[in-house]
N, C-alpha and C positions, 0 to 999 in steps of 0.2 A: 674488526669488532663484529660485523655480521656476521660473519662464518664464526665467531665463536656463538655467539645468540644461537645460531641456527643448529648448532652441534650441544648448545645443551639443551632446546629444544626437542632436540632430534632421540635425547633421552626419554620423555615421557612419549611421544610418538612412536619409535618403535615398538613392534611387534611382539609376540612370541608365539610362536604355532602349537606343533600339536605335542607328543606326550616325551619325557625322555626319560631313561632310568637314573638314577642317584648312584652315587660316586660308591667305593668300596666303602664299608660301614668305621668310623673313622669310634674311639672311646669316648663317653660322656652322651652322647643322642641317641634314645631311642625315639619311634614314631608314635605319637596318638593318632586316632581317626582325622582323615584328610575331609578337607571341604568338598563338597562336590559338583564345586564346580572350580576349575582351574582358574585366577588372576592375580594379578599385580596392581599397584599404584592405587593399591586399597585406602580409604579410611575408616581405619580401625581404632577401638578403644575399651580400657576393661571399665566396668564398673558391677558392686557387684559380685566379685571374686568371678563374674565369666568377662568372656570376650566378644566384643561384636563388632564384624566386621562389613560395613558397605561398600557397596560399587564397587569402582576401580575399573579396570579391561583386562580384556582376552582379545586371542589372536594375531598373528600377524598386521589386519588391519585397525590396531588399535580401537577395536567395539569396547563402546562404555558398556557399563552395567548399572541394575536398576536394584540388584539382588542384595537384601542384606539378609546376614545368616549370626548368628549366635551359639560358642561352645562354651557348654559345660564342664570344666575340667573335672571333678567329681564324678560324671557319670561318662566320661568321655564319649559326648553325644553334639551332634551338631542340630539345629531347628533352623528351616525358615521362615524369618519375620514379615512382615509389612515392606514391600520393594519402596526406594527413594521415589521421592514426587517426579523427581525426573534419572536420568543415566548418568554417574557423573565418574572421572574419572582422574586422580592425579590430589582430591583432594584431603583434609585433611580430619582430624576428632580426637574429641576427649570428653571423659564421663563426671558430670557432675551434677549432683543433687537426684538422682533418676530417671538424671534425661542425657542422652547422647547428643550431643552436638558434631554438625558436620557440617565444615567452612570450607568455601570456595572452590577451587575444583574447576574442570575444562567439561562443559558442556557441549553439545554440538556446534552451538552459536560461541563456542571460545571462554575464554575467561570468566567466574561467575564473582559475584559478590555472595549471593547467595548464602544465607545460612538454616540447615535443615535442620530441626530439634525433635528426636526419637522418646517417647515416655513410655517407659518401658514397664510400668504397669498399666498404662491406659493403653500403649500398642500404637499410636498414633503420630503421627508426624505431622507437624505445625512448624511454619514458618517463623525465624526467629530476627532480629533487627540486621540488615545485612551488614559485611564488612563495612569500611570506608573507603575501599578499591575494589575491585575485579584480583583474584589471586589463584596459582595451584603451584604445587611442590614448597608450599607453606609447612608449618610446623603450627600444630596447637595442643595448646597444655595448658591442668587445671593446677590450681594452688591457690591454700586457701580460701576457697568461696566466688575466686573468678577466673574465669576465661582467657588466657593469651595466644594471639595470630602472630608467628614471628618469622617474617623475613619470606620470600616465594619468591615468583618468577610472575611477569608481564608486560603488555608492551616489548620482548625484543631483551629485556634486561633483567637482571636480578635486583629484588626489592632489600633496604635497610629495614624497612618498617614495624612496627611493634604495636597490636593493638589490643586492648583491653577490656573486660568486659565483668559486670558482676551482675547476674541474673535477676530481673527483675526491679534495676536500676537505672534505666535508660537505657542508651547506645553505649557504642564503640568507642573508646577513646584511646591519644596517640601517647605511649612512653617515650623514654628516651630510644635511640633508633641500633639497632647489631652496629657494631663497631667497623664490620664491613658488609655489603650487599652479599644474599650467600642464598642458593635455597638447594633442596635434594639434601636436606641435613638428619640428624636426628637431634630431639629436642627432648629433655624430662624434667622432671621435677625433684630436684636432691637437697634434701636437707634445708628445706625451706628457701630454696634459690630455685632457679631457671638454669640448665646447662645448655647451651646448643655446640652442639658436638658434627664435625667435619662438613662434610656436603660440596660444592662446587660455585665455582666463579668464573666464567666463560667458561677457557678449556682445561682448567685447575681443579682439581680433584685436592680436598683440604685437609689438613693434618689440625687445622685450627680449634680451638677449645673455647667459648664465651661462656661468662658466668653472671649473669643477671642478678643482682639483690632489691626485689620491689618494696624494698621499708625506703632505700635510698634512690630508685629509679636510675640505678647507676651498672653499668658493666666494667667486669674486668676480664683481663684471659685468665685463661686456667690450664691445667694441666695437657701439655698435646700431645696428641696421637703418635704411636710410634709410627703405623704406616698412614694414607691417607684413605678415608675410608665417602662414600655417598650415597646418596637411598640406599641409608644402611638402616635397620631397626636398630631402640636404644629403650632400654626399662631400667628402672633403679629398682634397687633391694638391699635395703636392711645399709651397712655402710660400703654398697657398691654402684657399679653404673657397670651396666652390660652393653656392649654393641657388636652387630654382626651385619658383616657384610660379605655375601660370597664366600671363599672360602677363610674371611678374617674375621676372627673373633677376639674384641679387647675386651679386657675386665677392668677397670679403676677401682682400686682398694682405696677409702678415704683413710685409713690407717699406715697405710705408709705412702698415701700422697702418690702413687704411680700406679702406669698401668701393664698390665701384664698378657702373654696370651693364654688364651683359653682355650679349648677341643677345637678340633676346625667342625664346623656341622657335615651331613651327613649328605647335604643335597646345595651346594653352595649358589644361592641366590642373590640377588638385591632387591629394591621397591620391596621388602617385606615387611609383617610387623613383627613385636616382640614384646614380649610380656613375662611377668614375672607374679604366680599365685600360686600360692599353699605351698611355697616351699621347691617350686619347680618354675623352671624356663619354657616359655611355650615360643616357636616362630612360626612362622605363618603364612602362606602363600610365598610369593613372589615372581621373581623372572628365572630362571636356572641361567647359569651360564656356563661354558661358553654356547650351548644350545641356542641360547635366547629363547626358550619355551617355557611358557606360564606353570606355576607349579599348584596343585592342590594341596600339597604337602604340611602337615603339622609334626615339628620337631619336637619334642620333648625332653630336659637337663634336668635333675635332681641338683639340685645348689647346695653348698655346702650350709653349714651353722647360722657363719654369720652372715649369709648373704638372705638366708631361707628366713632372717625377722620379721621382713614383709617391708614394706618400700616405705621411704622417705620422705615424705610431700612436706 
């Protein structure tokens, strides 16, 4: 049981060094402007129609960052913002009401509760009610008006945990819990539910599908993964869910219930993010592999019709 702890661990710790080239140019990606600065194990989130992405690391010695940076898909321009109060890396974000929220996260000092809130017309970053744990390789995601933390890593273990938040309503409060402890997952928002899609469990790598419904505080499985996919990025659109990992990309069509593959991308990473505005797929950093070298890279998919509606919250 240690040695697995320690080898998923050993996930957000590793490195990536210096620069590598992208694979032969594969159908469906082209590139927009890269960030400029190289990382992984970002917390990222759109609001907004842009995308903004904090912290995260570089390097082989796993250096946090303080950096957060903002793209415009429109002007395909990147700016950057106001750096994090502190360097954080591994955690996690989602945009609502004007403010970007950024939860927990491996600090120097280790595991944070910590939650950072970015208002992105005043520019400013204010501290917001912390978790009710110390967490990172969390998931969070908005829906309807609140805040959800699902499931990380701490302590040596993976978390069940689920916690909730409606701004400007008090703290943090505990739902019912992921049906199994899971983190390195991707999480979104479809069709008025919560999906938390694959991630890991010691040294399992998960093909698993959870599907939250918050009117009943109740989970069921949903549709699994053909392969097993973790720190993989995951965005909904219109009646799809996208996920990309390295060289795997699933699509889930809600209209015939399964999922299918998609373009493999052009530069196969993990720990990246993934988004979906105006009609196109944006991915975003990551780690490359099999290099293990940090990527600044921004991927760019035109979606078809029905995926191009715009996302499903």
């Amino acid at each position: 049981m240690r040695a697995a702890a320690l080898a998923a661990a050993a996930l957000v710790l590793a490195g990536c060094g210096a620069s590598a080239r992208p694979r032969a140019a594969e159908p469906g990606w082209t590139f927009a402007q890269s960030m400029s600065q190289r990382r992984s194990y970002s917390a990222a989130a759109a609001l907004g129609g842009r995308i903004y992405v904090a912290g995260g690391m570089v390097g082989n010695s796993g250096r946090r960052l303080a950096l957060v940076q903002r793209f415009d898909p429109g002007r395909n321009r990147w700016a950057t913002l106001e750096p994090l109060p502190q360097p954080l890396r591994a955690a996690s974000a989602a945009g609502l009401g004007g403010r970007i929220y950024v939860t927990g996260g491996q600090t120097g000092s280790g595991p944070t509760r910590r939650v950072e809130v970015y208002d992105v017309r005043d520019r400013r970053w204010s501290e917001g009610p912390p978790l009710p744990a110390p967490l990172f390789n969390q998931a969070t995601v908005a829906l309807r008006g609140r805040l959800y933390v699902l499931g990380g890593y701490e302590g040596g273990r993976e978390r069940r945990t689920v916690f909730a938040y409606r701004p400007g309503r008090g703290g943090w409060r505990r739902l019912a819990p992921l049906p199994q402890p899971t983190h390195a997952f991707g999480a979104v928002a479809f069709r008025g539910e919560i999906w938390a899609i694959g991630g890991r469990r010691g040294a399992r790598v998960l093909r698993e599908v959870w599907i939250y419904d918050p009117r009943r505080d109740r989970w069921r499985p949903g549709p699994t993964l053909p392969r097993p996919m973790e720190l993989l990025g995951a965005t909904a659109a219109g009646d799809e869910i996208h996920a990309v990992w390295e060289h795997t990309y699933q699509v889930y069509d809600a209209r015939s219930g399964r999922w299918r593959q998609g373009p493999s991308p052009r530069v196969p990473r993990h720990a990246l993010a993934l988004f979906a505005l105006g009609g196109r797929l944006y991915a975003v950093g990551g780690c490359i592999t099999p290099q293990l070298v940090d990527s600044q890279a921004v991927e760019v998919r035109r979606l078809t019709f029905a995926a191009a509606r715009g996302p499903t919250g």
